[in-house]
C-alpha positions, -999 to +999 in steps of 0.1 A: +106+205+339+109+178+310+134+153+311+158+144+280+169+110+276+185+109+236+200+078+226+234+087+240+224+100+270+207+068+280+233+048+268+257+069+292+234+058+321+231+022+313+271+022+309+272+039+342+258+007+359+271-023+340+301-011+340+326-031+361+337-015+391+374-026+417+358-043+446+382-032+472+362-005+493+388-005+519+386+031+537+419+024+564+445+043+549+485+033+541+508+042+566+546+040+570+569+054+594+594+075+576+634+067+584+661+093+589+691+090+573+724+096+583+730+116+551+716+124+522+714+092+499+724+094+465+701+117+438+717+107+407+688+088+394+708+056+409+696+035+439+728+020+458+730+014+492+726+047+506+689+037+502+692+005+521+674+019+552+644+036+536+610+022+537+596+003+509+563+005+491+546-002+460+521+016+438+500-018+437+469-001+422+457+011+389+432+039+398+422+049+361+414+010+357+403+007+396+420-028+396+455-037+407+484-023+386+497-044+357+534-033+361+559-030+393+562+005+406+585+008+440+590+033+462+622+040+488+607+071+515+632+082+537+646+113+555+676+130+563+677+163+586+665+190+560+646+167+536+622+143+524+637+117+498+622+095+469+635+073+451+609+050+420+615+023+408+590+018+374+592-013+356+577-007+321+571-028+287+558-001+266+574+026+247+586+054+271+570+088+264+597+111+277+599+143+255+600+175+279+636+181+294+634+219+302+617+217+338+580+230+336+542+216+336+548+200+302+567+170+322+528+160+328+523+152+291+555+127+296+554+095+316+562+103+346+565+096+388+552+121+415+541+126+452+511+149+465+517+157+501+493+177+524+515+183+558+478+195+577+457+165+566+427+175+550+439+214+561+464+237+552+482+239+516+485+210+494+517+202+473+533+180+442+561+173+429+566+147+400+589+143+371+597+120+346+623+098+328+646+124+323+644+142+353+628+169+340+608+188+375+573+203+376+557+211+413+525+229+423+513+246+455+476+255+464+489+287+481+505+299+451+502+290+407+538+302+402+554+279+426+591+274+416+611+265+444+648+247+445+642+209+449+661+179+429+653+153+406+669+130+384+661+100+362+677+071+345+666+048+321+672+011+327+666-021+308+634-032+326+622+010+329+635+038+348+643+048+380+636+084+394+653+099+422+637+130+442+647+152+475+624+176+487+639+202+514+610+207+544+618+245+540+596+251+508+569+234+524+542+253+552+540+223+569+523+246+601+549+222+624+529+184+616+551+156+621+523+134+607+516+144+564+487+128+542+509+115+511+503+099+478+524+083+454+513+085+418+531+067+385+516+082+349+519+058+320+508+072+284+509+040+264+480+028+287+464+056+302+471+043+337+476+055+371+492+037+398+489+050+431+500+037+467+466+043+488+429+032+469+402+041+484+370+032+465+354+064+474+378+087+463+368+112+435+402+116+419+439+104+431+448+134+440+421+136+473+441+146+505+416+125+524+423+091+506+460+096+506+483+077+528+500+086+562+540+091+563+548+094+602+573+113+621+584+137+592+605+168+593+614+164+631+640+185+631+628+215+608+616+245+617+578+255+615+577+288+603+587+295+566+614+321+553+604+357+544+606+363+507+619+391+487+618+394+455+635+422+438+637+429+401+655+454+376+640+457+339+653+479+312+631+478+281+646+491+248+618+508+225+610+530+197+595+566+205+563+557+192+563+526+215+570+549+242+607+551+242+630+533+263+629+531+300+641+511+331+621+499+359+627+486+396+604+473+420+600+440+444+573+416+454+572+410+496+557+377+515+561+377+551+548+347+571+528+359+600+520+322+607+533+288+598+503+292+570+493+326+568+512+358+553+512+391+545+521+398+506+531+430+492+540+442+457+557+479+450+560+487+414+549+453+402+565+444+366+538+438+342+564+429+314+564+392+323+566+368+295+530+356+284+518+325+266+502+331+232+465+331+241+450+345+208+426+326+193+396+326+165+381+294+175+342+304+172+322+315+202+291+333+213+307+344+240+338+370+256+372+350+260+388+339+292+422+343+297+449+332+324+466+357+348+498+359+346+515+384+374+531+376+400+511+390+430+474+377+420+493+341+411+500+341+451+467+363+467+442+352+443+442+317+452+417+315+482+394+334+455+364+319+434+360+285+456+355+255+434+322+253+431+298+216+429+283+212+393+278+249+382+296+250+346+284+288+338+293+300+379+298+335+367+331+346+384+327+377+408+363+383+411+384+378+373+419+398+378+425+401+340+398+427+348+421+452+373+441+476+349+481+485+362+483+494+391+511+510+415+510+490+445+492+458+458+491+448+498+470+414+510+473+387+534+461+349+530+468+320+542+452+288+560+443+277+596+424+248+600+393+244+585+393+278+574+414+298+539+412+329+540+426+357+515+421+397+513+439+422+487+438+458+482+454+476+448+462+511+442+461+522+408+457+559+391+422+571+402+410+537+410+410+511+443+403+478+437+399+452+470+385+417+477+381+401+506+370+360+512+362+338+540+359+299+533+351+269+558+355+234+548+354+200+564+362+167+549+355+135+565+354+099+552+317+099+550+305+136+543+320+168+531+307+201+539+315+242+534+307+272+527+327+304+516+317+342+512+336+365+492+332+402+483+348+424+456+350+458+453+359+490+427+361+527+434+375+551+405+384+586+406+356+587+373+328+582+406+326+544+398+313+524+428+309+485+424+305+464+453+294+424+448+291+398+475+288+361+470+284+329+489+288+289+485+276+257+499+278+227+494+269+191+514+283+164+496+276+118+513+305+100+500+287+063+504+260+074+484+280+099+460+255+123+459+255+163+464+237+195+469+251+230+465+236+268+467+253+298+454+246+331+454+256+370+450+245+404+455+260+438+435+253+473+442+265+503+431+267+538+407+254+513+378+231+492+397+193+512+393+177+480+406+190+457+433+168+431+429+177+429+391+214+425+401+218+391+418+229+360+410+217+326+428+218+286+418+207+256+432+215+224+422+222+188+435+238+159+413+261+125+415+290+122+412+324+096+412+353+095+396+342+082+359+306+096+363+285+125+369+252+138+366+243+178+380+212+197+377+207+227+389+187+258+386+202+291+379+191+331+379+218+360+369+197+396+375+196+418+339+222+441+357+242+416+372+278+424+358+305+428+386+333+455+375+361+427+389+341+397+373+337+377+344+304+363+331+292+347+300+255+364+298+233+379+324+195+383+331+192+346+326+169+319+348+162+285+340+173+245+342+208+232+334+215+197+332+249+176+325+258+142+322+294+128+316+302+090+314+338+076+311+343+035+307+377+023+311+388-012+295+421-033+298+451-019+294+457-044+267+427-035+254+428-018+219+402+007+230+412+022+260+383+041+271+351+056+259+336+091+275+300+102+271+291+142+274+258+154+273+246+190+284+209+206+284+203+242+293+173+261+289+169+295+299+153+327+295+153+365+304+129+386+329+106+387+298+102+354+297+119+352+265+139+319+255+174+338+258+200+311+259+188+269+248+217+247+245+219+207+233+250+191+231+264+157+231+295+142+227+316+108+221+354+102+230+372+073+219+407+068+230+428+044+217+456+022+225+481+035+199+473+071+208+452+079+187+419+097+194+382+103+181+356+125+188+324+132+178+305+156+188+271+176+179+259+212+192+229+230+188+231+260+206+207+295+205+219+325+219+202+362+224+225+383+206+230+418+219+197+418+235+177+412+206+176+382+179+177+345+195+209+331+172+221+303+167+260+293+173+260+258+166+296+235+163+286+199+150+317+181+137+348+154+150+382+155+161+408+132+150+441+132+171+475+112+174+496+119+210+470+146+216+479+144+253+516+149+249+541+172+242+541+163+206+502+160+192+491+161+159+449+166+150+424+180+129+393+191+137+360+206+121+330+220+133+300+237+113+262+244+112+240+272+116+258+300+128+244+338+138+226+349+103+246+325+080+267+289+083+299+282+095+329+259+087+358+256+112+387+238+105+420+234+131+454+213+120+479+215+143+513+195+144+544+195+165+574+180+158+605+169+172+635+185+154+658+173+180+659+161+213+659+194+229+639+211+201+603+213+187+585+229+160+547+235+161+524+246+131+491+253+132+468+273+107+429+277+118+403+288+094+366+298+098+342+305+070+309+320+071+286+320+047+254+342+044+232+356+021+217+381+049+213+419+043+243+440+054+265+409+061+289+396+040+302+362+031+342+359+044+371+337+058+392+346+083+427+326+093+456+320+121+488+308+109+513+299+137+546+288+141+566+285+172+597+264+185+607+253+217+645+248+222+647+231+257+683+244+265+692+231+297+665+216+331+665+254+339+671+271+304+644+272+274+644+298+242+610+300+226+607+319+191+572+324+178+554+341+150+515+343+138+489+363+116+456+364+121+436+381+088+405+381+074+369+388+082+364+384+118+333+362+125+306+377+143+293+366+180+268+377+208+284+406+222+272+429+198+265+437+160+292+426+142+318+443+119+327+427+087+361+446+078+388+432+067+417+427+096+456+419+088+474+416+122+511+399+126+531+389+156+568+381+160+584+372+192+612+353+212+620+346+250+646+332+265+647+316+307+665+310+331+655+300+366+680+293+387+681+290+426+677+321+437+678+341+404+658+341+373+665+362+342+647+372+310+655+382+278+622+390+256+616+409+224+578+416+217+555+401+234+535+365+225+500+379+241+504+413+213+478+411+180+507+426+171+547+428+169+557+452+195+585+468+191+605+461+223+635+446+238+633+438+274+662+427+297+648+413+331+663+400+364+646+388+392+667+377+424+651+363+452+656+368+490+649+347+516+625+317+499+625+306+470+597+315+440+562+314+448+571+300+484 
């Protein structure tokens, strides 16, 4: 194996060990015991003496900077019989970046306050909950992506900042009965890239790491263990032309019934398919299929234990990928938590076909070592006589003092389309280092020619060779113009059972981030690729990115990328904008373009665009109407999948949603559909009411 050191990579390392690191290594964690109130204190983004009694803390460090934090952030925890309650306290100098108002995950692209609790420790389900200046809510849940449940916030700006008020009721959390949670307090600041947080710990990989959190004692005493049942139960009547399929109604519901404080059994009977997607159409240039993000409602909840992160591996293909199982009529599972073990199974019925997955995963995190191991398997029967059965496995041993880790995965299909077994696995192994501003993974890796689960998603198959990827970040002041500088280098070199060069990538790139928003990239890609068995092509993207608030609700950039691309050359331009209309409204244009050039026989030179427009009208904390429209024509640009076609496409899209979620009941009203190439011609009236707990509880 040779090994690459350009003059960016090396400069990456050296950066890595001059750079100046927080010299508190202190491993004992925060602790406070948590008071109960008489009542619940006052939420209105006010402090007054209803707080009086609550404990006091500060955010004291800056983790992005790992030194102590610049400006005062203070914290009031207390409790009162059903709830946990927050109150911040942010002094800030800089201009406040507070844009979203309509709850959602946007709030993250705002300044903004938050808490990540984890009621089990280093076990169970982790939660947040943060929000910013306005108020304005977003929460997640590791059991489920679509958690939504009722909780309040509210925020007030004040002369020296803002203060943030928060109250969390114990009954959306699957707290499995602790009185004793892992907790930490976080406080976002745009202007300077920072990160306070309550409990440092040098050792800790990200803020977020239940381990180096702090300890909030003698919580939720009175509350009951087990979490509420949860029906939901929607009606849907979709108005259509007859070509479109003519109108129709639709009923159905989506079950959870805890079994345990951190384990249930899920259900979905008629599941709705006609939930409101984000536009995910895009011509930006690959060699490679398109990944997109599932969106319905029962794999948000039972696909979570699935596809455990993995250490290092950037191309783990993925042996369960939902977007892959067509409708279907009904769905049963059961997941859920219990100690050191998550665990998660599914079956779904559909039209001739059955499609199941079952997974298993053990981990253990300690102060000094972490350690697991998961095995999964997928499977797909079809009335056609379509077998497809793939098992996996991962592991991984990760030293905290010294930073370093090793990992194995592997998997094994068989099945109606597998001829050869041993020409459908995959396996890796790979060991690499790795903190929170650097890391360095190599790894070996072999996908079998006919390794392609039906359920999964990989990029290309019968593939073996060495992978190797470095990524530096370098923070400076806060005051510093220049706020950080990130190095990213990748090497790959692999080839098929022929021994044939089938996939060689070089890439490097430079971020610079600066303190007036703005941003710069450089970057340079050479990339080869084995297109449809055949020609090693090249797919290569050299070029820069130039960006102002790219990280916020309201960026504006341009980008370019070009070079030597399949038979020809390629030029890639992106401008995107969005502006504030009003307070409560934004308007986004973007218009991407690809050209590619070539003289080669039986291609043709050609351009091909995507014009969008969308606006956001943020209605109400609970309310939003989204209107959007785009066109995609031209000459499609050619990739690895197979030979390419170089007719002429015209494709249009109009649509418009409006939201509601509120409590216990939730209501759409959508024409078209964002996710179409193409308008389609439908008006759908939606109303979800839920039962019991709230959504995605």
């Amino acid at each position: 194996m040779k090994f690459y050191c350009t003059a960016l990579l090396c400069a990456g390392l050296l950066l890595g060990v001059v750079a100046p690191r927080y010299a508190n290594a202190s491993v004992a964690a925060a602790r406070i015991s948590v008071p109960v109130l008489t009542g619940t204190p006052s939420l209105g983004g006010r402090i007054d003496a209803s707080w009086e009694t609550a404990a006091s803390i500060s955010l004291a460090t800056d983790f992005t900077y790992r030194r102590p934090a610049v400006e005062l952030t203070q914290v009031q925890v207390a409790q009162d019989r059903d709830g946990l309650d927050i109150a911040f306290t942010v002094v800030q100098q800089e201009t406040l970046t507070a844009v979203q108002v309509t709850d959602g995950s946007s709030v993250l692209n705002d300044d903004y306050v938050g808490v990540y609790l984890y009621p089990q420790g280093t076990q169970g389900f982790g939660y947040s909950f943060v929000a910013n200046p306005h108020g304005a809510r977003y929460q997640t849940s590791t059991e489920n992506s679509a958690y939504q449940p009722d909780w309040a916030a509210a925020g007030q700006q004040t002369p020296a900042g803002y203060v943030v008020t928060m109250r969390i009721p114990f009954g959306i959390i699957r707290s499995g009965g602790s009185k004793t949670w892992r907790a930490q307090f976080v406080r976002s600041t745009v202007a300077t890239g920072g990160l306070a947080v309550w409990n440092y710990a040098e050792l800790a990989g990200g803020a977020q790491q239940a381990l180096f959190a702090g300890i909030l004692q003698g919580v939720a005493s009175g509350s009951a263990s087990r979490p509420k049942p949860r029906a939901q139960l929607y009606g849907l009547g979709e108005a259509t032309t007859r070509a479109n399929g003519g109108s129709t109604t639709h009923v159905g519901a989506d079950l959870s019934l805890p079994v345990t404080p951190t384990a249930s059994l899920v259900a979905t009977l008629h599941p709705d398919f006609s939930n409101v997607e984000i536009d995910q159409q895009t011509i930006a240039p690959t060699a490679f299929a398109r990944q997109f993000v599932e969106v319905r409602p029962f794999f948000t909840q039972v696909a979570q234990p699935f596809n455990a992160p993995n250490f290092g591996c950037s191309n783990c293909p993925l042996t369960l990928y939902t977007p892959a199982i067509p409708s279907f009529g009904d769905g049963y599972a059961l997941e859920g938590t219990q100690g050191p073990l998550t665990f998660g199974a599914f079956d779904t019925l559909g039209t001739n076909r059955t499609d199941e997955a079952q997974t298993l995963e053990y981990r253990v995190s300690e102060l000094n070592r972490a350690y697991g191991a998961d095995v999964q398997r997928v499977a797909v029967d079809t009335g056609a006589g379509l077998h497809d059965d793939t098992t996996s496995f991962a592991t991984f041993y990760n030293n905290r003092p010294s930073h370093v880790y090793v990992y194995a995965n592997g998997a094994q299909q068989t099945g109606t389309d597998v001829t050869n077994p041993s020409s459908a696995t995959y396996s890796e192994l790979g060991f690499g280092y790795g903190t929170s501003t650097t890391s360095l993974n190599v790894a070996y890796q072999h996908l079998g020619a006919e390794f392609a689960p039906a359920d999964g998603f990989i990029m290309q198959n019968d593939t073996a060779g060495v992978e190797t990827m470095f990524s530096q970040t370098v923070n400076f002041a806060p005051s510093a113009p220049l706020h950080d500088i990130t190095l990213n280098a990748n090497y790959w070199h692999l080839h098929n059972h022929l021994a044939q060069a089938d996939q060689t990538t070089g890439s490097e790139q430079i971020n610079f981030d600066f303190s007036n928003l703005l941003s710069l990239h450089l970057y340079g890609a050479s990339e080869d690729v084995q297109a449809f068995g055949s020609e090693l092509l090249p797919f290569n993207g050299n070029g820069a990115f130039l960006g102002y608030r790219s990280n916020t609700t309201t960026p504006t950039y341009l980008s370019y990328s070009g070079g030597a691309y399949f038979h020809g050359h390629l030029d890639a331009w992106t401008y995107l904008s969005t502006l504030p209309l009003t307070r409560r409204a934004r308007l986004t244009l973007e218009t991407d373009e690809d050209r590619y050039g070539t003289v080669f026989p039986g291609e043709t030179t050609g351009t091909q665009w995507l014009e969008r427009a969308s606006t956001d009208w943020q209605i109400s904390r609970q309310a939003s109407f989204d209107l959007g429209v785009r066109r995609i024509f031209g000459q499609p640009l050619p990739n690895s999948l197979g030979p390419p076609s170089f007719a002429k496409i015209k494709q249009a899209n109009l649509s418009a949603a409006f939201h509601l979620l509120s409590a216990h009941n939730e209501f759409y009203v959508v024409y078209g559909d964002p996710n179409s190439l193409n308008t389609t011609p439908a008006l759908f009236v939606k109303w979800i009411r839920y039962i019991g707990a709230g959504k995605g509880t």
